[in-house]
DOKEKE-64584 format. One record per residue (C-alpha): y, z, x; residue in one letter. Coordinates in Angstrom, 3 decimals. Layout:
{north:Y, up:Z, east:X, resn:A}
...
//
This chain:
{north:0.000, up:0.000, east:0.000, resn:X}
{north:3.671, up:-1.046, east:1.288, resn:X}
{north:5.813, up:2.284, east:0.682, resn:X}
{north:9.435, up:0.627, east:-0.009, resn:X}
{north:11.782, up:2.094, east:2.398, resn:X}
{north:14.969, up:0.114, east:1.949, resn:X}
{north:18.065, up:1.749, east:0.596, resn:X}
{north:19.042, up:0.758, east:-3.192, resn:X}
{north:22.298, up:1.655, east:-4.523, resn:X}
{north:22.898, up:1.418, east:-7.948, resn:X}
{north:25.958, up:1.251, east:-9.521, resn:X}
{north:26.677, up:2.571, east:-13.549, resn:X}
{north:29.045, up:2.494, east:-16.380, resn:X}
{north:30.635, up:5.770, east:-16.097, resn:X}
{north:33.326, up:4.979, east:-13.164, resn:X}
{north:33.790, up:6.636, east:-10.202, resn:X}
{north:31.353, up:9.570, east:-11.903, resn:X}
{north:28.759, up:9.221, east:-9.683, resn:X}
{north:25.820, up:6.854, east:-7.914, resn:X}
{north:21.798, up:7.775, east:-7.138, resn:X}
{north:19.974, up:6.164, east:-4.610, resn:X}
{north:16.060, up:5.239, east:-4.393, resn:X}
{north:13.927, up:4.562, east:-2.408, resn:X}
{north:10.198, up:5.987, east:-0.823, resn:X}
{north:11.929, up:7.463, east:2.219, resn:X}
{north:14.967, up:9.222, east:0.419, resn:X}
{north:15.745, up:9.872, east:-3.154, resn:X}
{north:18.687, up:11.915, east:-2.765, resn:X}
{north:21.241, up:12.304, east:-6.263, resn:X}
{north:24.662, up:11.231, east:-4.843, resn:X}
{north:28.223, up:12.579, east:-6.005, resn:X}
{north:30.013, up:8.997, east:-5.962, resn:X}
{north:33.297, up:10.842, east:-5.657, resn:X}
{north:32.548, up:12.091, east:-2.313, resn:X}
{north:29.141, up:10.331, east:-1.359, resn:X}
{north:27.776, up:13.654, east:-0.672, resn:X}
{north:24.092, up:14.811, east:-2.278, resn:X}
{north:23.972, up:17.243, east:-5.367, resn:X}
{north:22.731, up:20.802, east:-3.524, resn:X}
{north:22.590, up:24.537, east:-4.569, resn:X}
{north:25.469, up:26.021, east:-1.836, resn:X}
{north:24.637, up:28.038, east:0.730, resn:X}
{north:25.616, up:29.791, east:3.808, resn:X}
{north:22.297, up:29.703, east:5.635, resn:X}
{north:18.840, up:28.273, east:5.782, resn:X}
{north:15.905, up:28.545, east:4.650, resn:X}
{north:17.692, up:29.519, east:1.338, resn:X}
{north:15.706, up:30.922, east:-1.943, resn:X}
{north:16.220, up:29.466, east:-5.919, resn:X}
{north:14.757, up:31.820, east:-8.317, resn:X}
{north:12.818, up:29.747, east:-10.808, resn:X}
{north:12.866, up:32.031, east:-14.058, resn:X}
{north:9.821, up:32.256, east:-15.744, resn:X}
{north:10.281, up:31.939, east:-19.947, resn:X}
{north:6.577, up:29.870, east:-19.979, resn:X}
{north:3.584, up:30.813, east:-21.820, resn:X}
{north:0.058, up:31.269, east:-20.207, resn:X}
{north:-0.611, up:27.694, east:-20.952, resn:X}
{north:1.853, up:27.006, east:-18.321, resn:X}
{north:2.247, up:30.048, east:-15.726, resn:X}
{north:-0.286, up:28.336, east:-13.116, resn:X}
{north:2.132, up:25.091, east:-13.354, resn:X}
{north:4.947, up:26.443, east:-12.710, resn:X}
{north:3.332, up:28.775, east:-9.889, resn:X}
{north:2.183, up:25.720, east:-8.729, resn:X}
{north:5.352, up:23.446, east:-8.573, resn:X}
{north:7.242, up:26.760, east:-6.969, resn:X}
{north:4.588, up:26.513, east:-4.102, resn:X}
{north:4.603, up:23.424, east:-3.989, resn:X}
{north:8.192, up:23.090, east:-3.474, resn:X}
{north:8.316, up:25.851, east:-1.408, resn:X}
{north:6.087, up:24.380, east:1.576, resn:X}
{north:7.211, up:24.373, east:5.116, resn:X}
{north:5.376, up:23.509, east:8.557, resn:X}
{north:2.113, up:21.681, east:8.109, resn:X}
{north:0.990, up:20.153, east:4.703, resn:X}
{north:-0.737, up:16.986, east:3.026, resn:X}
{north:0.148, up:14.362, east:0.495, resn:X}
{north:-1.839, up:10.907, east:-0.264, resn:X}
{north:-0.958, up:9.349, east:3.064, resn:X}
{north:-2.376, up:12.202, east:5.215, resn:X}
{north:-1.323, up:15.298, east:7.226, resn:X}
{north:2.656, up:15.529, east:8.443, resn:X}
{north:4.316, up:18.517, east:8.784, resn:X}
{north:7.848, up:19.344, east:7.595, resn:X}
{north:10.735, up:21.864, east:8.108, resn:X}
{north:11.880, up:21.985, east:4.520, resn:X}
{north:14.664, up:24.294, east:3.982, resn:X}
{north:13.687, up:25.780, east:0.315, resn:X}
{north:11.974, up:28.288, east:-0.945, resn:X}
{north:11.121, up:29.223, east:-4.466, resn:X}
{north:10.296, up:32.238, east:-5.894, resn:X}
{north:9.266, up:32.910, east:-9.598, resn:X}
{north:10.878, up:35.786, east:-11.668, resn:X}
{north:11.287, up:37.567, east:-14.917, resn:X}
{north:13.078, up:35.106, east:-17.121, resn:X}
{north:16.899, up:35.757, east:-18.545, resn:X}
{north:16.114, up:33.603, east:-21.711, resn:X}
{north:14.159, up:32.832, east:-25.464, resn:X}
{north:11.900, up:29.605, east:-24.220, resn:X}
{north:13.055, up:28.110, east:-27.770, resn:X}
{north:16.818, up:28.466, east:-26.895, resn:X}
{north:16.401, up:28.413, east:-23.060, resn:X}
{north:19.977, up:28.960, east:-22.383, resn:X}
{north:21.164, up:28.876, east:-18.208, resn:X}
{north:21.822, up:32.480, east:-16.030, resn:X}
{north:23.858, up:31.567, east:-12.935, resn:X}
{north:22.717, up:31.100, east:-9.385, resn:X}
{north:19.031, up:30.357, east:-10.933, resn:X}
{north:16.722, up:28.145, east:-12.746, resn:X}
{north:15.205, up:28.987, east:-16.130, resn:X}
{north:11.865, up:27.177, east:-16.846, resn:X}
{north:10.973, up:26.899, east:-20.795, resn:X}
{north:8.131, up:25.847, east:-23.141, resn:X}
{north:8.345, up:25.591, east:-27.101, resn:X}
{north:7.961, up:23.023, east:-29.839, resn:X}
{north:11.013, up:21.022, east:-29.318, resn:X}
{north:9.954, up:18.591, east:-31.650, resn:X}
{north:8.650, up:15.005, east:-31.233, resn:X}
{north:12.225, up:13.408, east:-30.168, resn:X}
{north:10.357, up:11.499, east:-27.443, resn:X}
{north:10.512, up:13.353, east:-23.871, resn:X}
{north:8.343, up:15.224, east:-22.462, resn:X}
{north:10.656, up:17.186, east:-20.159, resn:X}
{north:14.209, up:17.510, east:-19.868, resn:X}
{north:15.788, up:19.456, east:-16.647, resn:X}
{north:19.645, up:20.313, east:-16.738, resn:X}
{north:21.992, up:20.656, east:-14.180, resn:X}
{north:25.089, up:22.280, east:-14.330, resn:X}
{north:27.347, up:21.154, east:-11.231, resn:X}
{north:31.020, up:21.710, east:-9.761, resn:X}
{north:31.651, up:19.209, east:-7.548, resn:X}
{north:29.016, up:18.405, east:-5.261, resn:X}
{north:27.273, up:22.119, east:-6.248, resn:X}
{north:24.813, up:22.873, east:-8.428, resn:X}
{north:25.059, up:25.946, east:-9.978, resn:X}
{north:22.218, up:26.814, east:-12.786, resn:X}
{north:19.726, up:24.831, east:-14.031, resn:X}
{north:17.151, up:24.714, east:-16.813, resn:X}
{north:14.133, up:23.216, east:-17.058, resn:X}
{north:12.580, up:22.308, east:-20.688, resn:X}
{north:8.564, up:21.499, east:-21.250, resn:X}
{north:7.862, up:20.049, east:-25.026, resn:X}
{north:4.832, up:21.585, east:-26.561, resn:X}
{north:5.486, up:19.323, east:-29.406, resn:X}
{north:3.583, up:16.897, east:-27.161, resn:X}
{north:1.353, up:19.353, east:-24.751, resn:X}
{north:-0.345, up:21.063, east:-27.530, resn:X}
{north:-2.582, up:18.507, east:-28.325, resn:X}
{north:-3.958, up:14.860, east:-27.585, resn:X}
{north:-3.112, up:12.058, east:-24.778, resn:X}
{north:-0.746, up:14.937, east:-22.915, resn:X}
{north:-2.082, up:17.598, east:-22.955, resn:X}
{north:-4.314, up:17.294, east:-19.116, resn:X}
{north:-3.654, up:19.228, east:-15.849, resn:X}
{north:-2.230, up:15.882, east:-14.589, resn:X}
{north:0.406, up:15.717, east:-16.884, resn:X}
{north:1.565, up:19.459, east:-17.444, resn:X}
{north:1.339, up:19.566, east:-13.503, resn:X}
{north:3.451, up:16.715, east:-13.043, resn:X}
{north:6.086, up:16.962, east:-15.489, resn:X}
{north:6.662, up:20.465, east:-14.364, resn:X}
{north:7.078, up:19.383, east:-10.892, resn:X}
{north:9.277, up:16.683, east:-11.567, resn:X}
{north:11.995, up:18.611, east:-13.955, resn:X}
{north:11.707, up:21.464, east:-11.167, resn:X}
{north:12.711, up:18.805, east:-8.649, resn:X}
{north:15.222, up:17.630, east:-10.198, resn:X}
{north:17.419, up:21.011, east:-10.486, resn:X}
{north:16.969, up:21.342, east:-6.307, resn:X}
{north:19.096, up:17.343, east:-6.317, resn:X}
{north:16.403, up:14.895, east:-6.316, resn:X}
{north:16.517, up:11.772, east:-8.118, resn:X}
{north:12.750, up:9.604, east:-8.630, resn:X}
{north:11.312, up:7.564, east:-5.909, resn:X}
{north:10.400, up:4.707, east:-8.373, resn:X}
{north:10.710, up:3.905, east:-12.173, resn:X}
{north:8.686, up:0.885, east:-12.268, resn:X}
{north:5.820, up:2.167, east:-13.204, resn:X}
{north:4.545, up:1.715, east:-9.185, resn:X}
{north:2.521, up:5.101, east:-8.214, resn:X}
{north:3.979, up:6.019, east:-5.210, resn:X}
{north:2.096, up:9.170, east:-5.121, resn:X}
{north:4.577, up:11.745, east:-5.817, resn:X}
{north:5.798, up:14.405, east:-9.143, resn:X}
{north:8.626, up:12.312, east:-8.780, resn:X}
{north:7.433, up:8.961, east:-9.495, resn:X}
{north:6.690, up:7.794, east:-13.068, resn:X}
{north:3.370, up:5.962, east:-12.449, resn:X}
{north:1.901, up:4.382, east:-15.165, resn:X}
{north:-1.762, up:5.771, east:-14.414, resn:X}
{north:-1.061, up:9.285, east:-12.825, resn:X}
{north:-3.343, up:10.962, east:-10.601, resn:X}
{north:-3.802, up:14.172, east:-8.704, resn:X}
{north:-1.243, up:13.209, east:-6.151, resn:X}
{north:1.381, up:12.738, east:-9.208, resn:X}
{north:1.315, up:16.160, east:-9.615, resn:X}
{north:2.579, up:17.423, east:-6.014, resn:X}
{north:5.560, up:15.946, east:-4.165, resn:X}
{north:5.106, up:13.845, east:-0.909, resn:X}
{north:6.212, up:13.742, east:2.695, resn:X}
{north:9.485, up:11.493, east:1.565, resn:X}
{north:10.457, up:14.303, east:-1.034, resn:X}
{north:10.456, up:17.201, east:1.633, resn:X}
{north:12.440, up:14.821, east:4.229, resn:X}
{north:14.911, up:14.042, east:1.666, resn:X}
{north:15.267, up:18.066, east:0.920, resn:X}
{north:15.552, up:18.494, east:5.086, resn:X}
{north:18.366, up:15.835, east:4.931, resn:X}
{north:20.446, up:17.289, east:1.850, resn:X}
{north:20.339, up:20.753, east:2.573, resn:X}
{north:21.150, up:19.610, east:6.682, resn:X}
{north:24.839, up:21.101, east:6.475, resn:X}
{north:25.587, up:24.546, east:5.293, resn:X}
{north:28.268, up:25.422, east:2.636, resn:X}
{north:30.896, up:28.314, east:3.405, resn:X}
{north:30.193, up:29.560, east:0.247, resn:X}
{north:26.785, up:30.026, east:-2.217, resn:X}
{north:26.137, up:28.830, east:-5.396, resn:X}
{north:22.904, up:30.992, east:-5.508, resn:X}
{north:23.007, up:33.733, east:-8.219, resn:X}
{north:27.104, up:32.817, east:-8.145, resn:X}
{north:28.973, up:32.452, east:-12.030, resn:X}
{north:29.515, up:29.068, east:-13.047, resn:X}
{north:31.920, up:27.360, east:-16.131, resn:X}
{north:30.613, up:25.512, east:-18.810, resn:X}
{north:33.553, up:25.235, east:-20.901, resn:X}
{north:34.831, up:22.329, east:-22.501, resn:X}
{north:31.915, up:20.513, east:-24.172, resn:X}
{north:32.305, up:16.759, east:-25.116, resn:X}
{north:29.255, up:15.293, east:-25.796, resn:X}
{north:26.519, up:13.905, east:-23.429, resn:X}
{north:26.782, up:9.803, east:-22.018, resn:X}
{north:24.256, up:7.973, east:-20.888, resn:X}
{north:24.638, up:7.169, east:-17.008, resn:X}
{north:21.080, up:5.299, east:-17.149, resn:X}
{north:17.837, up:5.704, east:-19.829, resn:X}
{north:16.586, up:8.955, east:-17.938, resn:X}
{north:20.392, up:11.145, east:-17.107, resn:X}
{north:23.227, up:11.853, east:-19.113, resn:X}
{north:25.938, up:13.712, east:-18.219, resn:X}
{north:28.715, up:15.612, east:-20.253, resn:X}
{north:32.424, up:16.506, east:-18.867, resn:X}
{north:33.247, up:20.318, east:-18.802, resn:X}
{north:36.118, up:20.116, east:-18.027, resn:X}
{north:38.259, up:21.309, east:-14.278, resn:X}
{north:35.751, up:19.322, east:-12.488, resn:X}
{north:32.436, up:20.537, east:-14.041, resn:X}
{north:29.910, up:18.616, east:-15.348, resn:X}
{north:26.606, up:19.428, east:-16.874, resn:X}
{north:23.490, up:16.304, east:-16.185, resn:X}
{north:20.365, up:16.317, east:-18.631, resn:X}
{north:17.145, up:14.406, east:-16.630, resn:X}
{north:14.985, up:13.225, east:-19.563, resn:X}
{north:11.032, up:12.818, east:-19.235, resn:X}
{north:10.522, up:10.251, east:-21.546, resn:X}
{north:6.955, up:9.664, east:-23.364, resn:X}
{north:7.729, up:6.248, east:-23.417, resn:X}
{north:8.946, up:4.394, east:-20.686, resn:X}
{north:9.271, up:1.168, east:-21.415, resn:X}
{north:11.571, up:1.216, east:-24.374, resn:X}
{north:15.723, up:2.005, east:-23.933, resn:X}
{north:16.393, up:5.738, east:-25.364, resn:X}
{north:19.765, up:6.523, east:-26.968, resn:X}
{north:21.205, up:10.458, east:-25.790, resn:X}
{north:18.473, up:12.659, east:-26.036, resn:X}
{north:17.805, up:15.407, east:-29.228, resn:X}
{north:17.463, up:18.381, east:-26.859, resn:X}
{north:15.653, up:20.351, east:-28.906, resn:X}
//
């Protein structure tokens, strides 16, 4: 299998907003404004995100398993072989601060939610609250209206959902949306496998590269605005974004069930 490795830049509707980039070897999610990645602010690494837990047992060993998996440094394995990497996150999961059906944001953290959010056609949805180039909470949402029964409801896909939205709130964008399986969570291969459900080698070097420079100050467990709410816009089928207002935006990543069709803004449930 060729692994692309070329640089695509992509450019959308919303003006000067912002830009993501793809490819195998990096997938970071750009601030156009300042060409600089979205990242959690910190003053030193290896830095910690708490990922909240609000899951029920049908999900605890997935989202202990995307938090390791994240959380690997030094020597590791994906479907090309053995590399080793000097990732700067760690995760940790904690108590959650929220209802799973509400699964409203705390600061500095992650929340990570299951509940019936009806069948409105994703499968996940991760949000991202950001000032500037810093992200600043995030939640993660996993539709049981889907999970609870039939086609989704495998290891493969809880697994790799979960890892995916979860990625997504540390600044990554997808390696591929063709349908291609790159072997990564953050792929959307049209036939899954085990490897869909872990990130690769190019996901950790593209964590080593955004979280490279330090921040003078931390958005980790920090207070963050949300004020101002007009309405999510679609910046491309899977992310929306809505103004805040004094430079703070909040970005919705949506899992859909069905790929190949063009989604309107998302019911979030």
């Amino acid at each position: 299998m060729i692994v692309r490795r070329c640089l695509l830049l992509v450019a959308f509707g919303i003006s000067g907003l912002l830009m993501l980039t793809s490819s195998a070897a990096a997938t970071p999610w750009i601030n156009s404004s300042t060409g600089n990645p979205y990242h959690w602010a910190r003053t030193a690494n290896p830095f910690t995100v708490k990922l909240g837990n609000n899951v029920t047992s049908a999900w605890t060993t997935y989202l202990g398993g995307a938090s390791t998996d994240w959380s690997k440094n030094g020597a590791a394995s994906d479907y090309f072989g053995t590399f080793s990497t000097t990732n700067p996150l760690r995760t940790t999961v904690v108590t959650g601060l929220t209802t799973p059906r509400k699964c409203k944001p705390s600061s500095g953290r992650v929340e990570v939610c299951d509940a019936g959010y009806g069948r409105n056609g994703w499968l996940g949805l991760a949000t991202i609250w950001a000032s500037g180039d810093h992200i600043s909470q995030a939640t993660v949402k996993l539709n049981d209206s889907y999970y609870s029964s039939g086609f989704y409801n495998t290891p493969i896909w809880r697994a790799g959902v979960t890892c995916q939205e979860v990625g997504h709130t540390f600044g990554l964008d997808h390696q591929d949306e063709s349908g291609a399986n790159l072997h990564t969570c953050m792929d959307y291969a049209n036939t899954p496998d085990t490897w869909n459900t872990h990130p690769n080698r190019y996901d950790y070097s593209t964590l080593v590269d955004d979280y490279a420079h330090l921040d003078s100050t931390s958005t980790i467990a920090a207070a963050s605005s949300s004020s101002g709410h007009r309405g999510l816009r679609r910046v491309r089928d899977n992310l929306y974004v809505e103004k805040l207002g004094n430079g703070n935006r909040r970005f919705v990543w949506v899992f859909w069930a069905d790929q190949s069709v063009r989604h309107g803004v998302p019911d979030e449930g």
